[in-house]
Structure formats: C-alpha cells, structure tokens
Residue, then its C-alpha position, 0 to 999 in steps of 0.5 A: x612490872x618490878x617491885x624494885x622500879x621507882x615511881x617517877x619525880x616530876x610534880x612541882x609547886x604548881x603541880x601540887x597546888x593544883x592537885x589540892x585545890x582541884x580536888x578541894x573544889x569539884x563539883x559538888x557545890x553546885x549539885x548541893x548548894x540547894x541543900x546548904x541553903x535549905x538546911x542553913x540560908x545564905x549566911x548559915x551556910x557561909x557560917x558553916x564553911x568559915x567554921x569548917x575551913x578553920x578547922x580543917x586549915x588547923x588539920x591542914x597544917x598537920x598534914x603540912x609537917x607530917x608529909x614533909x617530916x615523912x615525904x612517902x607515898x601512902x601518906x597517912x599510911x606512912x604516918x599510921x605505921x611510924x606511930x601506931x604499927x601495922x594494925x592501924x597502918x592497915x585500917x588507916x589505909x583501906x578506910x582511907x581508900x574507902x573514902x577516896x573510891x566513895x569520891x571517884x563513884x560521887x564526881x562520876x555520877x555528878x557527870x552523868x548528872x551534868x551532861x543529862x542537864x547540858x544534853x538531856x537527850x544523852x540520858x536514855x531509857x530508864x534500866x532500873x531504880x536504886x535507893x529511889x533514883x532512877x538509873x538510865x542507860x545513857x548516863x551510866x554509860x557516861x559515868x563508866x565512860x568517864x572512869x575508864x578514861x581516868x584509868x587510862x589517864x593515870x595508867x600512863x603516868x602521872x605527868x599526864x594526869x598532873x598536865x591535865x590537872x593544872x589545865x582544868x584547874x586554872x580554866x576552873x579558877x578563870x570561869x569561877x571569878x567571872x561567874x562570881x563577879x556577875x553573881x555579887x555584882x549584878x545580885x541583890x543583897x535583897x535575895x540573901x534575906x533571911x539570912x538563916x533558915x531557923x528549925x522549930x524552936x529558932x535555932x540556927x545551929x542545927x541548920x549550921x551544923x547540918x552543913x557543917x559535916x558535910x565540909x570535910x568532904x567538901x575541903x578534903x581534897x588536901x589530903x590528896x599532897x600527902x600521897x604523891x609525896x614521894x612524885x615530887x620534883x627534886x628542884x622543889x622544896x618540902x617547905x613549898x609543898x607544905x604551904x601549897x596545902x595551906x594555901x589551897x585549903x584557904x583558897x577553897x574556903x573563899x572560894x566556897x563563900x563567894x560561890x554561897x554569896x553570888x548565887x544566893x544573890x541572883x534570885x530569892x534563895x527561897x526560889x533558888x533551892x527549888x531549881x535543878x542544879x541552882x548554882x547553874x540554872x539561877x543564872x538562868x533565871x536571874x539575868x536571862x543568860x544560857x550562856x552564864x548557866x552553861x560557863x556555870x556547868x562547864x566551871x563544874x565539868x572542869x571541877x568534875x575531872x579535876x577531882x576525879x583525876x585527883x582522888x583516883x590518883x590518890x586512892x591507886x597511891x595508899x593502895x600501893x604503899x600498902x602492898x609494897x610494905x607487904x601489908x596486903x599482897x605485894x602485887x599491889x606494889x608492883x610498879x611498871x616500868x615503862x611508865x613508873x605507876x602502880x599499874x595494879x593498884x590503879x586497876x583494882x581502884x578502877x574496878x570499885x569504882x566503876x562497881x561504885x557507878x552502879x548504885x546510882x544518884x541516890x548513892x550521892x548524899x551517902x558517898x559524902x557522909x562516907x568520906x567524911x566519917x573516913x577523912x576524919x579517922x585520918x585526921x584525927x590520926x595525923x593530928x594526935x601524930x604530930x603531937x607524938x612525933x614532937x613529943x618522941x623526935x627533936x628533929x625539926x620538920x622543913x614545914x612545922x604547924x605554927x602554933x605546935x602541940x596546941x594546934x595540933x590538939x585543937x585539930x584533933x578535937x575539931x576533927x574528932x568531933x566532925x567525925x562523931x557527927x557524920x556517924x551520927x547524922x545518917x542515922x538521924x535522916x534515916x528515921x533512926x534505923x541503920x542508914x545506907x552509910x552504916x551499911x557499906x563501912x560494915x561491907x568495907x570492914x568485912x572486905x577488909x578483914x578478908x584481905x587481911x586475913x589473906x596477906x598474913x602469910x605475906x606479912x610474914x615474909x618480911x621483918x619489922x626492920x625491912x617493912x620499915x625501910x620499905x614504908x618510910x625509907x623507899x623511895x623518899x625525897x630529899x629537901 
C-alpha cells in the first residue's frame, strides 16, 4: 500500500444518484413503519416525512455547494477543517464514522430479520439475549455474512460496489412502483381513518414529532455524495453532481409517503401495526398474495445492500481522509495500489461492524437515534459552513444553494433543532434514566480520545501548510 497512490475516478451522474438514493431508502420503512403508524397515524406519519424532507432538502443544498466548492474525499471532514481546524475536523470525522457504522450494524441485522421472516428455518437456536432480544445462531451468522461480503465488495474497488449499487437500485425503484400502485389502487381510503393517532390531551404533534427525528436517519443517505467526491468521473460535471442530491432527497421523500399511503391502505392501520413487518406482511392480509408480500421484502432485501454498501463505502472514506491528513495514524490513508482503495480504513470499519452485529435486534431503534444525533452535528456544521465561506470567499461554487445565507441558516436552525430532539428523546423512552444511545456516544468519545491522544506525535509530522494541501488539495477533481 502507498500513501501517494491515487483512488481511482470512475462514478458518474447515475453512479451518484444511485449511491444517494440507495442508501436514502434501505430497509427501514418496512421494520418500522408499524412504529410511524403507532406514534402518528397515516397522515402523521406522512405529515412528519414532508416537514422533515423540507428540512434536510434545505441542508441538502448545502451539502450540494460544499462538495462541489470542495470536491475531497472525507466531505465533511474536508469542510470542518477549512473552517474550523483540526480539532473539529477530528470530531467531525469520528462522530460522523460513528453514525455511518451504527447504519451498517442496523441494515445488517435488518437482513437477518428479513431472511428469518422469508425462511424462519434459517434462524436457529437461541445463543443468548441482549438489551431484551433474543439472538440466534443462524441470523447472526447471516448478519456477519453479510457484512464480511461487503467488505470483500468494497476491498475490490469501488467500480464493483457503484455496479452493484445501480443494479439494486433501479431493481428497488421498479419493485416500489408496482407495490405502490397496488397499494393505492386497490386500498381503501377507509383504512387510513383516523387519520392522526392523537396523545392524551388531543394533540397530534407529539405523534408527528416522535416521527419526525427519526427522518434524519431515514433521508440521510445524501451525505454518502460528499465523501467519493473525489471518485467522480472526469466527464462529469460538479454542478450535475450537486443536483443529483437534490433530486434523490426529493425522490426518497415521495417515495416515503407513497409507501405510508399504500400500505396504511391495505388494510385498517389500527390492524396493520400489530403485524410482523406490516409493510410486507398487509399485503398478505389484504389481497391474499404471498406472492406482493414477498416482492414487498425482496424490494427491502435490495434496499438492505444497497445501503449497507452505500454507507460502508462512505464511513471507509471519512476514516481514510482523516489518517491521510495525519489526523490519526497515517496507516489509515494508505491506498492499494491494485485496486485504488483504502484497504485500511474499509477493514478497521469492518471490524466495528461486524462487533456492532453482536448486540442485536434490540440495538435497532438505538443505531437510528444514534445516527441521527450524529447526522445532525454534521449538518449543522455544513450549514453554519456555507454561511462562512460566502461570507469569507467571493469565488462562486458550479453548484450554489438557491436562496443563499437565508437558506442556509434555515437549514442550520432546522438541523439544530432535529439534533436537540434526538438527544433528548431517548432519554424520554427510557423512563428518564441514562438511554443505551447515551451510553455508546460516551463509549465513542472516549474511543476517540484515546486515538487522538495517540496520533498527537503523528500530527506533528506534518506542517499546517502540508496537511492543508493534503485535506483539500489531494486528490481533488476538476469541473
């Protein structure tokens, strides 16, 4: 492996558009919808996406201008460092890793959970119980299983895992109109009634906001552009790569929606939550049809890979740019040459993921509240970041946020305020005693520290001037 070799530029519009919106929409609709309906009804439900879509598409557009004003691998560690410095560069990064290896863990087990419910032979015999969820021999093995083919995946370069990507996308998409159009068409408009689940005093918006923070784990996978910025084709334009967040955030939302509506339709929602995996199983129960159950799972299968490969991809990229900007130790900026990847980075992200694997279902709800504390620090950062490089550069980005400053604080305000809820609700469901999500951030930050603490002697090797051209020089592509 060589510290100077060059990651390999082979994605292009469709390859991007397929990473964003193949991570966005994973499988977790279809393991939680029964939880959306429970906390917020149909229209709740629904309510809560649109809110938290038109936030995160305001923070989308800053991401769309940071990365192509800054097109580096890492993304936001590239833009935490230009602003704010190596401190918060470092924070930003491992957070951010954090969150991208608390998705791998969740889509992961979500297959185990998919497979035991197509084949509940392949569960197995009960091993041991965790955080109250039993875990059984044949589905963590499939949950492992699947994460070590990720890793081989993404170990052979990052044509292979884009290929895979667009082919389980595009399958995902076709799978998601049919199942949607039987949904919608053939539902009643009968079932969606009431249309809010309402809390003890009549209120809606408890419902709504209980959904609502769990949206930026459901919509983050734009993020995932930012960090193989530096992968992109060189027949490929910045500006198309900032629209094809944009138009995969919008894509998702509606595709959220129509999802909520078509399944809540089926059958009484009220009936529907009390069902194993309800976004599949209804189908099941409404028209009499294994045969939409199972297009149902296989849609969610697809979705499965295609964020797991996706988010993999991404967490082995913010890990990478931080060792090669000797931020922690350099080993972790070590690309191969054969295959132009970060062979270092994607095994120590394996590693935390296949350790990840072992807590469990009962991890599930934990691993989104976690991302999404996570995503929104970074978002806020990206935000508050696009207002300080207008203010502090005249030089235009090929993709600007429409709107400027105003956008961008609305973004930041919007984020900030996803970000104190999902640190405060676990708190709220765990009775008010210190939640699991707590616990892990503080395993995280003292992790972190440690490797701090030991690259400071790597840190030194390098002058601000050459880390500087290492975090936003190397490696970046042209219009």
């Amino acid at each position: 492996m060589a510290q100077s070799a060059e990651l390999k530029r082979e994605l292009g519009a469709a390859e991007y558009f397929t990473l964003s919106f193949g991570v966005i929409v994973g499988v977790g609709w279809v393991v939680v919808l029964g939880d959306w309906l429970t906390q917020a009804g149909p229209a709740g439900s629904i309510l809560a996406f649109v809110i938290g879509g038109v936030a995160l598409l305001l923070v989308g557009f800053c991401y769309a201008e940071m990365s192509t004003r800054l097109p580096v691998s890492g993304g936001e560690v590239a833009y935490a460092y230009e602003i704010f410095g190596v401190p918060t560069c470092f924070a930003t990064g491992w957070f951010l890793t954090l969150s991208y290896i608390a998705t791998t863990v969740f889509e992961a087990l979500s297959i185990s959970w998919l497979a035991a419910t197509l084949l509940p032979s392949v569960q197995g015999r009960v091993l041991y119980v965790i955080h109250g969820s039993q875990v059984h021999t044949g589905t963590l093995l499939l949950g492992l299983a699947s994460m070590m083919f990720i890793v081989l995946l993404n170990y052979q370069g990052v044509r292979q895992a884009a290929l895979l990507q667009n082919i389980l996308t595009y399958a995902k998409i076709l799978l998601a109109v049919v199942v949607v159009a039987i949904g919608v068409g053939w539902g009643r408009t009968a079932h969606l009634q009431p249309l809010f689940r309402r809390s003890a005093v009549g209120s809606v918006w408890p419902g709504v906001l209980a959904v609502l923070i769990t949206t930026p784990f459901f919509l983050s996978g734009f993020s995932t552009v930012v960090q193989v910025m530096e992968e992109k084709a060189t027949q490929t334009s910045l500006k198309t790569v900032g629209w094809m967040i944009v138009l995969s955030i919008s894509a998702a939302t509606l595709f959220y929606c129509l999802i909520i509506l078509a399944c809540s339709m089926t059958i009484p929602w009220q009936q529907l939550v009390k069902l194993n995996l309800p976004a599949a199983t209804a189908f099941d129960v409404a028209f009499q049809s294994r045969l939409l159950m199972r297009s149902v799972l296989v849609v969610a299968l697809f979705g499965n890979f295609t964020v797991l490969n996706g988010v993999f991809l991404s967490a082995s990229r913010v890990v990478f740019a931080l060792g090669r900007a000797h931020i922690i130790s350099s080993r972790f900026g070590a690309i191969l040459p054969t295959t132009g990847t970060p062979a270092v980075a994607i095994v120590f992200v394996g590693i935390l993921g296949f350790l990840g694997i072992f807590l469990g279902q009962g991890a599930l709800l934990p691993m989104v509240n976690i991302t999404s504390s996570c995503i929104a620090f970074c978002y806020v950062l990206v935000c508050l970041g696009v207002i300080l490089m207008r203010v502090q550069q005249k030089t235009r980005a090929p993709y600007e946020v429409p709107g400027g400053v105003l956008t961008a604080a609305l973004g930041m305000i919007a984020s900030l305020c996803i970000l104190c809820i999902a640190l405060y609700q676990p708190y709220l469901d765990a009775g008010r005693s210190f939640p699991l999500e707590w616990s892990l951030i503080v395993l995280w930050s003292v992790l972190g520290a440690l490797f701090w603490f030991a690259a400071q002697k790597i840190r030194g090797t390098v002058s601000d001037a050459e880390r500087r051209k290492i975090v936003l020089e190397a490696g970046a592509t042209a219009e």
